[in-house]
Kinemage of the C-alpha trace (Angstrom):
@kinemage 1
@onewidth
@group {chain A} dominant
@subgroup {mainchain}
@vectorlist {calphas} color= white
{ca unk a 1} P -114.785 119.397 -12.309
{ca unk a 2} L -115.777 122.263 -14.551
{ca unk a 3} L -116.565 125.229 -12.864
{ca unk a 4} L -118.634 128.413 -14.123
{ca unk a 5} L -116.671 130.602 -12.056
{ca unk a 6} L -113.281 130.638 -10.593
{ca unk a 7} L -111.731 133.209 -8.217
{ca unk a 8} L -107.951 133.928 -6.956
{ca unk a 9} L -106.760 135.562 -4.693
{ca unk a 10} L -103.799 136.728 -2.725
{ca unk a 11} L -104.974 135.922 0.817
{ca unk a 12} L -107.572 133.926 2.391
{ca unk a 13} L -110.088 136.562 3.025
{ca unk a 14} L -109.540 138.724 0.054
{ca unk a 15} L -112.293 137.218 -1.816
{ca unk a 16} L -114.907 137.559 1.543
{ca unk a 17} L -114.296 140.930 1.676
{ca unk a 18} L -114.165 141.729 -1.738
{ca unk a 19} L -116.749 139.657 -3.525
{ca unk a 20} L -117.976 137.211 -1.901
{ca unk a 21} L -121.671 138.569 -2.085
{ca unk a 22} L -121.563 138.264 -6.185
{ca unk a 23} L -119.863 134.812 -5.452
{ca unk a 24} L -123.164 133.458 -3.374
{ca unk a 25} L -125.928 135.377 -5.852
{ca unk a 26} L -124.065 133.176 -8.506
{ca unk a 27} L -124.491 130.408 -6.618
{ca unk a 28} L -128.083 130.352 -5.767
{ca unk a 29} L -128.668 131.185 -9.426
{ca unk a 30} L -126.923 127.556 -10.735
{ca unk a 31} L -124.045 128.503 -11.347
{ca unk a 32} L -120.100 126.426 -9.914
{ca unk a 33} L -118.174 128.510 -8.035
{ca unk a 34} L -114.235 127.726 -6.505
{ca unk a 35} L -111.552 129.892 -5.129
{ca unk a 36} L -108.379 129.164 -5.602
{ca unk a 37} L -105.653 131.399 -2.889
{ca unk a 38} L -102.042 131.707 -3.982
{ca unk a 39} L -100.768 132.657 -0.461
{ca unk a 40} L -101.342 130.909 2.859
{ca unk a 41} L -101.236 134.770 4.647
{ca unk a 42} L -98.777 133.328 6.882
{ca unk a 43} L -97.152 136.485 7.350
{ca unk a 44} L -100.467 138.356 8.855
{ca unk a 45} L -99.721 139.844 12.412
{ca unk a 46} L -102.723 138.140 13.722
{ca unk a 47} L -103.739 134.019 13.250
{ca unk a 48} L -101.345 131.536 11.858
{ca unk a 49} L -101.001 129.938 7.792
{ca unk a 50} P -103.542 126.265 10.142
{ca unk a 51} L -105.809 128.218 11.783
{ca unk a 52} L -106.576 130.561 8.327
{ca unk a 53} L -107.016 127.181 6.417
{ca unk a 54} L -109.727 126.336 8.565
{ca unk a 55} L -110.956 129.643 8.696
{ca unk a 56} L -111.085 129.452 4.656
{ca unk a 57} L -112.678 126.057 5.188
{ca unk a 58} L -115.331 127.283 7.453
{ca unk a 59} L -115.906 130.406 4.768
{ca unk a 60} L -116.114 128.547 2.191
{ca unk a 61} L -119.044 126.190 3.678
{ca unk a 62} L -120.991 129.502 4.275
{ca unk a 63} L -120.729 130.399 0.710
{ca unk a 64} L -121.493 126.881 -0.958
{ca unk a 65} L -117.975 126.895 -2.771
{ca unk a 66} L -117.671 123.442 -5.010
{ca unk a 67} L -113.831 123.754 -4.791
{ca unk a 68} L -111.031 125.766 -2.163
{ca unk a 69} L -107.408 125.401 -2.760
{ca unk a 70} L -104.201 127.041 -1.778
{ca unk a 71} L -101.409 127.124 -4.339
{ca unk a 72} L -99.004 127.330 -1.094
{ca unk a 73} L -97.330 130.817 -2.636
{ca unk a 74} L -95.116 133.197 -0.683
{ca unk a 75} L -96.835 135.716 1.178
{ca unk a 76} L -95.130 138.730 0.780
{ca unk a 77} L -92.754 137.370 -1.863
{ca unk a 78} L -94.060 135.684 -4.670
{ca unk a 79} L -92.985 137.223 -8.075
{ca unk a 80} L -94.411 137.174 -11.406
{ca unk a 81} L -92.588 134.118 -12.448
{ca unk a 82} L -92.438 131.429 -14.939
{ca unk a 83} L -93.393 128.616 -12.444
{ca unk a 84} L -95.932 130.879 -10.599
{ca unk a 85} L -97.714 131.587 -13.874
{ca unk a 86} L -97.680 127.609 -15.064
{ca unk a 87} L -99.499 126.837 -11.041
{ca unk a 88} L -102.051 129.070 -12.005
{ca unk a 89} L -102.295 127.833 -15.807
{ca unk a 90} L -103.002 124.244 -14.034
{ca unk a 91} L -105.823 125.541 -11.782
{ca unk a 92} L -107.702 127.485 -14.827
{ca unk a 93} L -106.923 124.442 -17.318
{ca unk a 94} L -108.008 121.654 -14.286
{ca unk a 95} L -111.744 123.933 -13.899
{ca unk a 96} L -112.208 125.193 -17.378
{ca unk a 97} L -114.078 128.615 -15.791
{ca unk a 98} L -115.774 130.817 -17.900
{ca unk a 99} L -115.184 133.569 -15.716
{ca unk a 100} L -112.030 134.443 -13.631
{ca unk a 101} L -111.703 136.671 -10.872
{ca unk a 102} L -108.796 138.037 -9.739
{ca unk a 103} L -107.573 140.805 -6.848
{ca unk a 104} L -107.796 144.668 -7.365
{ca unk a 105} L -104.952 146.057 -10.326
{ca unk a 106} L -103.482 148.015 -7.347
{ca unk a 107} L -103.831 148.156 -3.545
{ca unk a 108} L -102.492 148.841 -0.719
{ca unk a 109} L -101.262 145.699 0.087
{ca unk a 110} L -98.320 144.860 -2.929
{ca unk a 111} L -99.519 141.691 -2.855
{ca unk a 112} L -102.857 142.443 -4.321
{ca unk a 113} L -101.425 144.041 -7.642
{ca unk a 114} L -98.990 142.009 -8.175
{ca unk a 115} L -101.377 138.866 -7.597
{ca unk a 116} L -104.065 140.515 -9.891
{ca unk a 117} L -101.473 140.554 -13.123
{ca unk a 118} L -100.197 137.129 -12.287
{ca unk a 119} L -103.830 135.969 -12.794
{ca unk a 120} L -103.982 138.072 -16.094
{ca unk a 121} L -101.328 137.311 -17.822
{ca unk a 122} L -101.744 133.033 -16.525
{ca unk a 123} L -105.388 133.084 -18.226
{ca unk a 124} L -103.662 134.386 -21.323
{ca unk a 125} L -100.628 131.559 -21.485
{ca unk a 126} L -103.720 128.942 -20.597
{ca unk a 127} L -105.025 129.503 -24.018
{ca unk a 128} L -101.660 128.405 -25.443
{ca unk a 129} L -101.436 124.664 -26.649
{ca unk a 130} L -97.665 125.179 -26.622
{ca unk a 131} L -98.108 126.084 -23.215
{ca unk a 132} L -97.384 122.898 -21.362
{ca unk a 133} L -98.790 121.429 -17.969
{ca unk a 134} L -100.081 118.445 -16.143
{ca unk a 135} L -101.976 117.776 -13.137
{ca unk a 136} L -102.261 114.848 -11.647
{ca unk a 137} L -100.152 112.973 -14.044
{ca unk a 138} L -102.718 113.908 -16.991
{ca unk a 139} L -101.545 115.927 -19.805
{ca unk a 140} L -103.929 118.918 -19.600
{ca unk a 141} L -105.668 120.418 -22.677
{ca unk a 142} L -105.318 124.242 -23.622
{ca unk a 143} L -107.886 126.523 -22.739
{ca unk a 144} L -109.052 130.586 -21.687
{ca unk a 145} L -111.584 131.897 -19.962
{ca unk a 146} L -113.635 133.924 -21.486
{ca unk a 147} L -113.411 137.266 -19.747
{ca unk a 148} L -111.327 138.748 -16.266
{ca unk a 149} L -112.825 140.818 -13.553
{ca unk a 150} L -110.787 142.321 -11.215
{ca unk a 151} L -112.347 143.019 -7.620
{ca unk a 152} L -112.010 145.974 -5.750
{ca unk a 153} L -110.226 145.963 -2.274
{ca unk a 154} L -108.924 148.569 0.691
{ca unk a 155} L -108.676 151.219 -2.279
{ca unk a 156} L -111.237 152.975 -4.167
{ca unk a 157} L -110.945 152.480 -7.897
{ca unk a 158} L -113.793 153.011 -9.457
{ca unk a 159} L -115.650 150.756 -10.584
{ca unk a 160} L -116.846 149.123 -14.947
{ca unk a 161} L -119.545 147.882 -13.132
{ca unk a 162} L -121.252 146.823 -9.994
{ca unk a 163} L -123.532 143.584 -8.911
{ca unk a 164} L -126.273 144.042 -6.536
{ca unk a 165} L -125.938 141.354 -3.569
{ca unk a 166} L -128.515 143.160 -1.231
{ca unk a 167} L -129.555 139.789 -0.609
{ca unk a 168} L -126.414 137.921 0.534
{ca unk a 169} L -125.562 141.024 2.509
{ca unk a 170} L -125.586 138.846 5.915
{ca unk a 171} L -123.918 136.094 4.282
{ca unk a 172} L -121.190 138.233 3.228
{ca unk a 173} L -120.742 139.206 6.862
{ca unk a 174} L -121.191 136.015 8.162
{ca unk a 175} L -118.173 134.756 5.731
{ca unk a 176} L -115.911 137.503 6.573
{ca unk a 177} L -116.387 136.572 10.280
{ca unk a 178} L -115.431 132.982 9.718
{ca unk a 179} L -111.873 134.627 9.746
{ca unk a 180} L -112.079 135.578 13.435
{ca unk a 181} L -108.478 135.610 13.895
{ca unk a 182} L -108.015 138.313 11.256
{ca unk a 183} L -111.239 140.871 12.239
{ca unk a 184} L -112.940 142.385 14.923
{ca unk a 185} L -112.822 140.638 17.995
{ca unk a 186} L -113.112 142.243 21.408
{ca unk a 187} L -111.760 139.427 23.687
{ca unk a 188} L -108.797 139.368 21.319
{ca unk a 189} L -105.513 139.779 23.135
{ca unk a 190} L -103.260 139.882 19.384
{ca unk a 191} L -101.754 143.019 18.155
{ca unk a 192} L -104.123 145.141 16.390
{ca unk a 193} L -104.188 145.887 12.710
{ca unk a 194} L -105.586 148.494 10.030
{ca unk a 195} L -108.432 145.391 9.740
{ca unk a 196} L -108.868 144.092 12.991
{ca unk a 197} L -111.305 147.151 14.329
{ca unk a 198} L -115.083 147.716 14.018
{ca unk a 199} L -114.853 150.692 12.207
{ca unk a 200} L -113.202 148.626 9.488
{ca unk a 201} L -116.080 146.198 9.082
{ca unk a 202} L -118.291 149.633 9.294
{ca unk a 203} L -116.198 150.608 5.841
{ca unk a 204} L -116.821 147.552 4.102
{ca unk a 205} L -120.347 147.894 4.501
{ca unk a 206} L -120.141 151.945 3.324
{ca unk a 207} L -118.201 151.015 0.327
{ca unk a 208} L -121.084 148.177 -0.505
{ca unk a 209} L -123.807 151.138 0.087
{ca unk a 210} L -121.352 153.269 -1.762
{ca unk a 211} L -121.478 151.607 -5.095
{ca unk a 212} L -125.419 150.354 -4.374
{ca unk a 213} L -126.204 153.771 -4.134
{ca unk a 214} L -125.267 154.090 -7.964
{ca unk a 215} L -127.850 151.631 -9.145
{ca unk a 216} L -130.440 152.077 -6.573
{ca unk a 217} L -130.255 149.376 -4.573
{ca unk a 218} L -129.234 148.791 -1.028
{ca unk a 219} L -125.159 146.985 -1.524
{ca unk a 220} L -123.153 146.137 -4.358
{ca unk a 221} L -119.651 144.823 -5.272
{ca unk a 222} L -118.042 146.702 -7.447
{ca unk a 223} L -115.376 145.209 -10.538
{ca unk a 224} L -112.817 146.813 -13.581
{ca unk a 225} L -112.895 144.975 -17.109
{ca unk a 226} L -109.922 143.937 -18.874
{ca unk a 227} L -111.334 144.380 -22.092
{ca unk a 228} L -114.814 146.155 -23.208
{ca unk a 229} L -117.812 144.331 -21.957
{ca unk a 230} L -121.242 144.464 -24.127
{ca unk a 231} L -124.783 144.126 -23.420
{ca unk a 232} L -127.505 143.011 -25.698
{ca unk a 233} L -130.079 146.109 -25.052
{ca unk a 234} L -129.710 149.140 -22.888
{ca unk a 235} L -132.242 148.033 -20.906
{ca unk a 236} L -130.108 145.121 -19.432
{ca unk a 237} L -128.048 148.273 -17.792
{ca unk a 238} L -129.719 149.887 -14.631
């Protein structure tokens, strides 16, 4: 399956909350979408590694995913490493995206940054014919994507450019919530977190009006380039 777009991430969630609004507009305009999470989050106070895969199963039904996967990763403690880099060569060789997405170039949680140059640097190796993998028994074929976006998490970085999902604004929520071990619950009786509150979900939505605000419109996900992007007129640019 070829995708048009392919998104990693560090943690089940990390997409919902990050960009999971630009994921759906894709969506509804044609376009293949999978995400593809390196960890299981089994280390999150709240939940457990089965109930967040059905949670990410239940997500990704809201958002009209074609393809969710977990690359079964230590949370917490995977490194930059030779093997880690060749599991994520497989996943962008298997899809063939033209676009990857990967988590914020730094964060709070060490996970993200370290997760968001293990993308980088895999999409470069993919485009290596001496570069060797197989999935599924089948020799796979070389190939990079054309561009990297990196999505912005807890931190503000500021963003290369922003997408207006006013539209999918709900959805977003509604995909978020699918993790209800992990956010705001009031009959919860687990340990709360820096993400488990209301007022978290209440930031979310500020940093969406936040970068909106910029481009007059309502929300927007915001994203940092890896290399110069160009336009075709400066009236593509709002």
């Amino acid at each position: 399956m070829k995708l048009d777009i392919l998104a990693f991430s560090a943690h089940p969630d990390d997409i919902e909350l990050s960009c999971s609004g630009t994921l759906m507009k894709h969506i509804k305009e044609g376009k293949t979408v999978g995400i593809i999470d390196l960890t299981e989050g089994e280390l999150g106070s709240r939940g457990s590694a089965e109930l967040r895969y059905q949670e990410a199963a239940d997500s990704a039904r809201i958002m009209g995913l074609s393809a969710r996967h977990n690359l079964q990763m230590a949370d917490g403690y995977f490194e930059i490493s030779e093997g880690n880099k060749l599991k994520i060569v497989e996943q962008i060789r298997r899809f063939r995206p033209e676009i990857v997405l990967a988590n914020a170039i730094e964060d709070r949680h060490p996970d993200h940054g370290r997760a968001s140059k293990l993308v980088s640097e895999a999409c470069f190796l993919s485009g290596l014919r001496k570069v060797e993998t197989s999935f599924e028994g089948v020799i796979q074929e070389a190939y990079r994507p054309k561009v990297v976006y990196h999505y912005i998490q807890d931190r503000y970085i500021k963003p290369d450019f922003v997408v207006d999902m006013t539209e999918f604004y709900d959805r977003k929520m509604e995909a978020i919530k699918a993790f209800k071990s992990q956010f705001y619950d009031p009959n919860s009786i687990e340990p709360a977190t820096p993400i488990s509150g209301e007022d978290f979900l209440h930031a979310i939505e500020g940093r969406m009006s936040e970068f909106g605000r910029a481009i007059g419109v309502r929300f927007a996900e915001g994203f940092t380039v890896e290399r110069i992007p160009g336009v075709a007129s400066f009236f593509d640019l709002k």
